[in-house]
N, C-alpha and C positions, 0 to 999 in steps of 0.2 A: 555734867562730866565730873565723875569720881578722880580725884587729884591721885597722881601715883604712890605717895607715902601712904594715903587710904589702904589702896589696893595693898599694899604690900604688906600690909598691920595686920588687916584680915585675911590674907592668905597665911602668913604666920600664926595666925590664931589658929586656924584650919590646922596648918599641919600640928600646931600642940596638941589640938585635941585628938588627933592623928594617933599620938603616943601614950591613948588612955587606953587605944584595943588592945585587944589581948591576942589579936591574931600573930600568926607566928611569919607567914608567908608576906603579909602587905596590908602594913596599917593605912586608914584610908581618913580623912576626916573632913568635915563639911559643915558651912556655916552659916546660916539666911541672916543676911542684912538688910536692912529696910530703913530710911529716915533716918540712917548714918547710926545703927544701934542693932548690934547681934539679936535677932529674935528667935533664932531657931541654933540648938548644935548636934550634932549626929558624929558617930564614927563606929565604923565596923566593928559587929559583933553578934554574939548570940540573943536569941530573942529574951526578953523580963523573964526571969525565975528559971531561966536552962544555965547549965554547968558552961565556964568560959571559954570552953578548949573550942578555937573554931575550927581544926583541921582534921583529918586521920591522918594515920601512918597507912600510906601503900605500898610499902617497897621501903630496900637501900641501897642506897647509890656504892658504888666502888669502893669508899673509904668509910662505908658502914654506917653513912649519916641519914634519917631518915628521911625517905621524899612523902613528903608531905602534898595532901587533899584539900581543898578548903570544904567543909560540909554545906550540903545543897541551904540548910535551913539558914544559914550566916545573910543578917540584915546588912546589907553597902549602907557607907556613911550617909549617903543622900536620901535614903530614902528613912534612915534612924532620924533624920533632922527634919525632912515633910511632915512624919508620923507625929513626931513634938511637936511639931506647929499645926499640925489638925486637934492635937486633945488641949489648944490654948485659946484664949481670946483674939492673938495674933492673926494676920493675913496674908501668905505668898503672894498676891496682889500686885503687880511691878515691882518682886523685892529681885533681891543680889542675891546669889549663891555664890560660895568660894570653898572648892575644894581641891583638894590634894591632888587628885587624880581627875582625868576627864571620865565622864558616867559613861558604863556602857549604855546602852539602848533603852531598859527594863528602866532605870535609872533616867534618863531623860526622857522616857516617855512620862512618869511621875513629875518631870521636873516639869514640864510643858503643862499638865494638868492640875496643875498648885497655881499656875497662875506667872511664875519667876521670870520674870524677863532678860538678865543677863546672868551667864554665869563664868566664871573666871577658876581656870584650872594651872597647875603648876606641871604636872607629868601626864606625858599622855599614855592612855590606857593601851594594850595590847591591840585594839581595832579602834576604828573612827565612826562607829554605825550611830552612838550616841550625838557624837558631834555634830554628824552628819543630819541627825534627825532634829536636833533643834536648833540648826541654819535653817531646814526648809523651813518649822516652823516658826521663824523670824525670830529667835530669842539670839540675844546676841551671843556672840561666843569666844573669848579673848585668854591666850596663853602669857601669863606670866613667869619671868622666868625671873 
């Protein structure tokens, strides 16, 4: 049983690396812990060697500010942080994940197949299809607030 101070250090580390995307809409970031020691960091962005702008402009809103797109190509933090930990010697293997936001579905179906057994989120996402998909498949799943 991870102690709450734990918890709370790596969810803080999450959302710092939260504030290295560049996206404009909702920085996202994510952290695998394993044997009490960060092995993986991920946060929203565009894919190695593409330009950082992650959104378009589609529109403006009433007071002429733009409404913003997120582009299809933009990698979620969870899944910039499995893809680190697939090109390392590291293991998803019963580790911890801690991010900012809960995964949507796409995002926990990766998180389920790395292996991660619990994951621990701060805001919850726009739907619960993510969450809902790794209760069924028994990974634990706990909101820190």
């Amino acid at each position: 049983m991870m102690k709450e101070k734990f918890k709370q250090a790596y969810m803080d580390t999450a959302r710092r690396f939260a504030e290295l995307s560049h996206a404009r809409r909702l920085k996202v970031g994510a952290i695998v812990v394993k044997d009490d020691r960060i092995i993986s960091i991920g946060y929203n962005g565009m894919p190695a060697g593409w330009d950082n702008n992650c959104e378009v402009v589609v529109g403006y809103n009433i007071n002429n500010e733009p409404e913003l797109k997120t582009r299809p190509e933009v990698l979620h933090a969870e899944t910039n942080a499995i893809s680190k930990l697939a090109r390392s010697s590291e293991s998803g293997l019963d580790a911890d994940m801690f991010i900012t936001h809960s995964p949507c579905l796409d995002c926990a179906k990766l998180i389920h197949q790395s292996g991660i057994k619990r994951v621990f989120y701060r805001e919850a996402y726009r739907d619960d299809y993510g969450l809902t998909f790794l209760e069924k498949s028994g990974i634990l799943v706990e909101q820190i607030k």
